[in-house]
C-alpha positions in Angstrom: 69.0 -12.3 18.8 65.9 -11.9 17.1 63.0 -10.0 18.3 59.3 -10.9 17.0 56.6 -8.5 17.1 54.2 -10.5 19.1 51.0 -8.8 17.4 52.6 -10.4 13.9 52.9 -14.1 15.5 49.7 -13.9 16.4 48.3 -12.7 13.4 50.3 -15.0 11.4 49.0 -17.9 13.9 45.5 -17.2 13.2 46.6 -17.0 9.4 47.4 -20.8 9.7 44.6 -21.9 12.2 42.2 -20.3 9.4 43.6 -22.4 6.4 43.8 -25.4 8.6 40.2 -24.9 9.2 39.4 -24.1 5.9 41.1 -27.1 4.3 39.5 -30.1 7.1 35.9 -28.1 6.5 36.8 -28.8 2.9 37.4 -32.2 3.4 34.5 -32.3 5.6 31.9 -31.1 3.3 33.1 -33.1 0.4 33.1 -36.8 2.3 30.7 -39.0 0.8 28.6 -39.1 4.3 27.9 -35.0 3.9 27.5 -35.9 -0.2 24.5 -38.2 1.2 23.3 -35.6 3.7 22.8 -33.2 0.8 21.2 -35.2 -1.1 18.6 -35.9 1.3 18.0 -32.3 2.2 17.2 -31.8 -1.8 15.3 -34.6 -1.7 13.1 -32.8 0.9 13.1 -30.0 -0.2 11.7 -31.0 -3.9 8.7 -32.7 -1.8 8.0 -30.1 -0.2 8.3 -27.8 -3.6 5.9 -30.4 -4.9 3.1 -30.2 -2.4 3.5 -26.7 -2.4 2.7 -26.5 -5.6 -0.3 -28.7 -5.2 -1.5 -26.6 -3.0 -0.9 -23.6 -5.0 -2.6 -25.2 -8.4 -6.2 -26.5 -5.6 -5.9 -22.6 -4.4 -6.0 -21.5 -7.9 -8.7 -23.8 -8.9 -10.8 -22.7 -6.2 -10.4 -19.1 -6.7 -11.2 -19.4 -10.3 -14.5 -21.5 -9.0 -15.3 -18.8 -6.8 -14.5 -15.7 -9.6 -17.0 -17.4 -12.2 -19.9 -17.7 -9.2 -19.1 -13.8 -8.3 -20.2 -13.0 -11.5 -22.8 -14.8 -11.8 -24.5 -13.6 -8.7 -23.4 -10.0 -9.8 -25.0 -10.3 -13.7 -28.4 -11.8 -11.9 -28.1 -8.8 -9.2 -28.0 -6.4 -12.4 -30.9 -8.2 -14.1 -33.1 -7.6 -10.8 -32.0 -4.0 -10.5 -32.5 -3.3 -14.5 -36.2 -4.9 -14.5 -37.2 -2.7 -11.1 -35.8 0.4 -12.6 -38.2 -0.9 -16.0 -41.4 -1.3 -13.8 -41.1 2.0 -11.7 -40.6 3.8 -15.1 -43.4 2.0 -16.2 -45.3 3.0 -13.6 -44.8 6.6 -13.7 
């Protein structure tokens, strides 16, 4: 009589339950309903890629809008400050 190792049956039993799975998830994934699930999920995620980068190039614009008036404001602030220090030497 034969005598099987019970912790190999089992092993070899998960073995098989694990391709078995493998091959229907195959199957699964590659049906032409999962096919048109992916192809939506793309689909949204390009939108969103899109407004994202929208948003990005308005963010951009407006930090280069607020760069330009940061200087300005700075170059006027130095002109102030450059004709006081000119008067008070005057002065002296």
């Amino acid at each position: 009589m034969m005598k099987f190792n019970k912790n190999k049956v089992q092993n070899a039993n998960f073995f098989m339950s694990g391709l078995a799975l493998g091959t229907l998830g195959l199957k699964v994934l590659t049906s032409k309903d999962a096919r048109k699930v992916y192809a939506n999920v793309v689909a949204a995620g390009l939108r969103a890629k899109e407004s994202i980068m929208q948003t990005a190039e308005k963010v951009q614009a407006s930090s280069g809008d607020i760069l330009a008036e940061a200087k300005e404001i700075n170059e006027a602030r130095s002109e102030e400050l450059f004709k006081e220090v000119t008067e008070e030497v005057k002065e002296k």
